[in-house]
N, C-alpha and C positions, 0 to 999 in steps of 0.2 A: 542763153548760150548761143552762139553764133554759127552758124555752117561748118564753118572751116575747124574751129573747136570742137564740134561737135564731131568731125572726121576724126579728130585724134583720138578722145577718149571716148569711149565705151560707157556708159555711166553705170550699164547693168557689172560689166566688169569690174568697175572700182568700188560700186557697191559691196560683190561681191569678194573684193580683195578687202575692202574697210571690215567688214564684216567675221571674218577669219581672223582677222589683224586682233580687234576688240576682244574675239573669245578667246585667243590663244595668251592673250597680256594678260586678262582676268582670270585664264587657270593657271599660270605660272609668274606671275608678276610678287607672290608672296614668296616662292616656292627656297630654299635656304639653299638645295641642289636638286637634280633632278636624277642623278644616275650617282653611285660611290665612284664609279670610274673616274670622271672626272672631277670629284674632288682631292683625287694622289694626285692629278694631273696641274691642281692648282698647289697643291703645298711645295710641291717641284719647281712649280714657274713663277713660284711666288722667292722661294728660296735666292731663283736667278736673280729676279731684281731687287731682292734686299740685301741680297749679302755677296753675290755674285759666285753662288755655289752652282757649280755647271753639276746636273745630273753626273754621277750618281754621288755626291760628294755626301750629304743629309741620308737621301730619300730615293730608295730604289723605285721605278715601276719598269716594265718591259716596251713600252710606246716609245717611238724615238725622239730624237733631241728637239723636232720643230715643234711638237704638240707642249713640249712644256712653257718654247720661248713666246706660243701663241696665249698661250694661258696667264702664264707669268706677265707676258704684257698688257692684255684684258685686266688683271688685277689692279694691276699699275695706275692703271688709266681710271678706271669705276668703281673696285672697293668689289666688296661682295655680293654686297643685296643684288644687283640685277645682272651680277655676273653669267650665269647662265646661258637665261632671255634673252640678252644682248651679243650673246655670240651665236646662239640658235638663229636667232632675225638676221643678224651678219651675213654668216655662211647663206642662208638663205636668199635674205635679195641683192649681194652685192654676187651671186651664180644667175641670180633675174637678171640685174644688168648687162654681166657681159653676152649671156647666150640673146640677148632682146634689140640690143643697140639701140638705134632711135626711134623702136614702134613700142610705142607707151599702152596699147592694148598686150603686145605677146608681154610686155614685162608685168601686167596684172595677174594675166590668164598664167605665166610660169608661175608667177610667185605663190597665188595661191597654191599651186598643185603641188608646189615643192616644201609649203608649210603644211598642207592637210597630209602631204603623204607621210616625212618626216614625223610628222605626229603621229601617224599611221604603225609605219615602220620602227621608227626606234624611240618612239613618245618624247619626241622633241627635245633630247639627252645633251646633246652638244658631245659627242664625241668622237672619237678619231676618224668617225667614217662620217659623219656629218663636216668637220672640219678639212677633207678633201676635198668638197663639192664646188668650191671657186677655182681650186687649182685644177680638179677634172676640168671644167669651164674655160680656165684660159688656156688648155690643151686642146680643147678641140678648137678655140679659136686660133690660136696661131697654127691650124693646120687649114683650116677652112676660107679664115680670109687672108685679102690680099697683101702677103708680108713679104717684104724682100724676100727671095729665096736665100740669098748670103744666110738671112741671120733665120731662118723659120727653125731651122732643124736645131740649133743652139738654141734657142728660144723654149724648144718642146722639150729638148734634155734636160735645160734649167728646171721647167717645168717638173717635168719625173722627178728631179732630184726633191722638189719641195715634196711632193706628192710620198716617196719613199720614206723621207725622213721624218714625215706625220703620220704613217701605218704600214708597216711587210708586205701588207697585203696588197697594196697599190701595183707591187712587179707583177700578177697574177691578174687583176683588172684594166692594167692598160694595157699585155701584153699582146692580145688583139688587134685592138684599133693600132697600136704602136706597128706591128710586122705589116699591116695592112699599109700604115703610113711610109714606110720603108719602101715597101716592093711594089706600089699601086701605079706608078709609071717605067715599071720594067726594072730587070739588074742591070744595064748597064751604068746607073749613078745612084746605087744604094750603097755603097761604098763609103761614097761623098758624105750621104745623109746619114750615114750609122755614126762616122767620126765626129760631123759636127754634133749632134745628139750627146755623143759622149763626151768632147769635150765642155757643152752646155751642163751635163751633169755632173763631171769633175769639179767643174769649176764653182757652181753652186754648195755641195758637199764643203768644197775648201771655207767659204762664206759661214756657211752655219758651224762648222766645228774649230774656227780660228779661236774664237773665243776663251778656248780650251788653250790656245798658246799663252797668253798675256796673260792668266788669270794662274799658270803654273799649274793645272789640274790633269788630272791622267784621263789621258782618251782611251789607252789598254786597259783600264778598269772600266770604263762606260761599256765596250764593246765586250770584254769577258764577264761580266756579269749578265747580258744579253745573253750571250751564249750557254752561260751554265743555268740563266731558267729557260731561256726557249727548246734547249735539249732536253728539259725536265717536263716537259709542259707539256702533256698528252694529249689525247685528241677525246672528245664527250665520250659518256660511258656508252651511249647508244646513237651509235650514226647512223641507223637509220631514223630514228626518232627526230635527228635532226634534220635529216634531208624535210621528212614530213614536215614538220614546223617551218623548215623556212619555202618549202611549196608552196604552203598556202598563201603566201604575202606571194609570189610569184604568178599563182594563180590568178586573184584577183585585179591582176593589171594586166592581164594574157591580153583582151580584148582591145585594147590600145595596139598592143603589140602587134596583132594579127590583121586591125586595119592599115596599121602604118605599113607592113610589109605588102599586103596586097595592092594599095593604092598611091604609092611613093614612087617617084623617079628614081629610078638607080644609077643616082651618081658619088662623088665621093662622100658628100654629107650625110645620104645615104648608109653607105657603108661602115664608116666611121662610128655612126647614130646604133646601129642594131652592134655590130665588132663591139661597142662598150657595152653596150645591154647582157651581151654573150657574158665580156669579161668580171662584169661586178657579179654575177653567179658565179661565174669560178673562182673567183674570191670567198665568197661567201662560203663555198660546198671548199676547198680548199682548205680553209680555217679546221671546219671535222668540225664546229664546233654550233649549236642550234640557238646562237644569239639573233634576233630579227636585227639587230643593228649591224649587224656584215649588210645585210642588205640595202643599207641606207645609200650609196653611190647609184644605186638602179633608178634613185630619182631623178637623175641627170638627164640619162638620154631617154627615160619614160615623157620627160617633161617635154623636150622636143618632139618627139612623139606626138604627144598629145596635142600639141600647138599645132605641126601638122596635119593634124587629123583634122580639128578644129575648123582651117582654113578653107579646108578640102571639101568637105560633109555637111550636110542638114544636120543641124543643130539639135537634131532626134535621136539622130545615130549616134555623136560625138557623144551626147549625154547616156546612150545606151550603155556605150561602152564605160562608161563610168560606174553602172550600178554595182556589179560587184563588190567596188571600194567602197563604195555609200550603205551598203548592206554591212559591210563590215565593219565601218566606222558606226552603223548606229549599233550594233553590236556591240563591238570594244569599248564606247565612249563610258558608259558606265564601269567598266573593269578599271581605264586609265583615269579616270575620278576618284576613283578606290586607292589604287596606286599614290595619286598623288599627296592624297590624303596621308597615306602613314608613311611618307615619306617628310612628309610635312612636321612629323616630331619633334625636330630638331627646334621649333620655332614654340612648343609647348613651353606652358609655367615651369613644369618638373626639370625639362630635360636644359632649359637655360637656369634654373636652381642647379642643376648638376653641375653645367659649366660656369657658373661663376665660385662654387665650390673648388674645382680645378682651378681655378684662375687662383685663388685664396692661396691653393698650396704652391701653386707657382713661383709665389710673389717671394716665397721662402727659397723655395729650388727647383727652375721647371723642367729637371733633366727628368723623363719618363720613358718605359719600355713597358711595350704593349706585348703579349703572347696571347696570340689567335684570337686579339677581340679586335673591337671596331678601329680603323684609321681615323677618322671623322674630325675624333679630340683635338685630333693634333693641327686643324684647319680653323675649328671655333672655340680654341680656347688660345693660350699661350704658352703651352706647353712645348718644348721638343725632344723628338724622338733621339735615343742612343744610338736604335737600330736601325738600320737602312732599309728593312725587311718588315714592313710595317704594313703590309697588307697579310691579313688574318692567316692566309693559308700558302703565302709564299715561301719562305721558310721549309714549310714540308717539299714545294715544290721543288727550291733549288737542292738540298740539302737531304732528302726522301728519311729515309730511318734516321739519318743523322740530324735532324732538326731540333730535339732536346737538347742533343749535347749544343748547340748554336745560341739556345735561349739562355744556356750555364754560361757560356761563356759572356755574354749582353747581362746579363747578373751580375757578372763580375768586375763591373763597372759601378755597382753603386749607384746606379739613380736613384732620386729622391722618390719618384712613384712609380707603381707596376701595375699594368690593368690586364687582369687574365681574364678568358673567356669565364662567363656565367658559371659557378659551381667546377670550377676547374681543380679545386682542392679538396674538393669533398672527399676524395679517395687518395690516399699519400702514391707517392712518387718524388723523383729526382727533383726536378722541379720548386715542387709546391713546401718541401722540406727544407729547401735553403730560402724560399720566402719565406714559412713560417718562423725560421732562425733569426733574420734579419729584416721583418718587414713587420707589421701588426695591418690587421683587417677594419677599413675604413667606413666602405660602405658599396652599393650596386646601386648599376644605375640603368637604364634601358632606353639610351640613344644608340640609335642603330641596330646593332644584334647583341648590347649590354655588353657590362663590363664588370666584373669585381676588383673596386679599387684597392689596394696595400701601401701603406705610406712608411718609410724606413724609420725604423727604431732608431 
């Protein structure tokens, strides 16, 4: 390797990026999914580009309209097996890229830290808050670098608008660094930059929900269905419980945090850098709710961070402040081996004898309604659902006491089969009375959180 080669890359760095790279592909490279979440989010986006059913036409979920068209495309392109993996590594170093530009050491040293954390944080899930992190990324770049001023503040509303239409929670995360972007060279021309902002967000929103025109689809049913579960949608049973759970992940990146503030310039990159750090905790604590993947955006500007520290500090201290995370990752690593493991099910002899069973009744009539059991089926088999409401506990959400009468009336449609939760008959009810009238008892099966199948008389 030659001088000048040798200025660019780091070899300890790319070793150490090849190396995370290798062990993150070998525990997930089988994996069928990695979170239920985003598997609503493929049968949604998969919906879009086979039949061009714009949410909510099939298949309710509550995530807005970019996270299915991201999904739906992913499918498009690669099929399932490494669907995941391949959006996990996406989100991840195409946010190396743009926060690194042409120094091929920070874009090592990001990448790893933005694959160990994520793995860390939301065990490498690919969802909605992992699928921000290039749009976070090109937000602080077109405020950071040198872009026409005309189009900078257009540019960063387009931005928000993607960033919005892939998680709610995005308004309460950017809101920070955004006001800060606004007013950090005075009121007299926040004005200017609030309008351009808005018309870059207008105008993006028009791009993603056009679709809904040509295709003749109701955008008052995408947006009142939003509304009648997010109004139903309560906050954890125990917020403090959650504050503590997602502490601790806040905790152990503090020491980054505490060098970069002591030993940083305070200029806008600066401000911008810690204002997001603020924001993706208020996001997170904002939700009420103690999932560690609200916290997944805090890898963004932790990453920066850390690269500054890095640049700054003996190579003693930078790694000091990293032990926390290493303490906890050797901690966690055995739990999220555990994790992955019976998640891994779906890929067992039984539970594909289950789904090719489903696929058998299919092939006769694959209209199905599921009541409070797993979604899954409806991704790995060829089944589709009647109901719209097809995640287990939805249903109760939108609908509260009135959710039986909702599954009478998705009955009265006649599907070919009905998978109710585990032992859901065992005791009569409304319900279980008019599938015993018109259904007979197939068999159970234990993908995911099982099901008891009913095939119509």
């Amino acid at each position: 390797m030659n001088e000048s080669l040798g200025k660019k890359v780091n070899i300890f760095y790319l070793m150490i990026f090849l190396t995370i790279t290798c062990l993150l592909v070998g525990l997930y490279h089988e994996q069928a999914y990695t979170a239920i979440d985003t598997t609503i989010y493929t049968i949604i986006g998969k919906d879009i580009f086979e039949s061009l059913t714009l949410p909510y036409g099939n298949t309710f979920d509550h995530k807005p309209l970019l996270t299915y068209y991201i999904y739906g495309f992913f499918h498009y392109l690669v099929g399932q097996k490494y669907l995941y993996l391949l959006i996990a590594f996406a989100c991840a170093l195409s946010s190396s890229i743009i926060l690194s530009g042409k120094n091929f050491n920070k874009f090592l040293v990001v990448s790893s830290f933005l694959l160990v954390s994520s793995f860390l944080i939301e065990n490498f899930s690919g969802n909605t808050e992992m699928l921000m992190l290039p749009f976070i990324c090109l937000y602080i770049f077109f405020y950071t670098s040198k872009i026409n001023v005309k189009y900078q503040f257009f540019l960063i509303g387009a931005t928000a608008s993607l960033l919005f239409n892939i998680n709610y929670l995005a308004a309460a995360i950017m809101m920070p660094s955004t006001l800060y972007m606004f007013f950090s060279k005075g009121f007299e021309s926040y004005i200017y930059r609030i309008l351009k902002f808005l018309a870059g967000f207008l105008f993006l929103c028009f791009i993603l929900f056009f679709p809904f025109y040509f295709t003749h689809q109701s955008v008052t049913e995408y947006f009142t269905l939003q509304y009648q579960f997010l109004t139903g949608y309560t906050g954890s049973g125990s917020r403090l419980n959650s504050l503590v759970y997602l502490s601790k992940f806040i905790v152990i990146f503090l020491p980054i945090v505490i060098f970069y503030v002591i030993k940083t310039k305070r200029d806008k990159n600066f401000y911008v850098t810690l204002l997001l750090y603020v924001g993706t905790i208020l996001g997170a604590f904002v939700s009420d709710r103690g999932y560690s993947h609200y916290l997944e955006p805090m890898v963004i500007p932790l990453s920066i961070m850390f690269w500054t520290v890095l640049v700054q500090e003996k190579v003693k201290i930078t790694v000091a402040t990293l032990l926390p995370a290493i303490v906890t990752l050797a901690y966690g690593l055995p739990i999220r081996m555990d994790n992955i493991h019976k998640i891994n099910y779906i890929n067992t002899a039984q539970a594909q004898q289950d789904l090719s069973h489903l696929n058998k009744l299919a092939r006769i009539d694959n209209s199905a309604l599921n009541i409070r059991s797993t979604h899954l089926v409806y991704l790995y088999s060829d089944l589709k659902n009647v109901n719209k409401l097809i995640w287990h506990n939805h249903p109760q959400i939108v609908f509260g006491s009135y959710a039986n009468d909702y599954y009478i009336k998705e009955l009265g449609k006649s599907p070919y089969l009905v998978m109710t939760e585990v032992d859901m008959c065992d005791e009569p009810n409304k319900i279980c009375n008019i599938i015993n009238n018109h259904y007979f008892f197939d068999s159970t099966s234990k993908i995911h959180t099982g099901y008891d199948l009913y095939v119509r008389k």
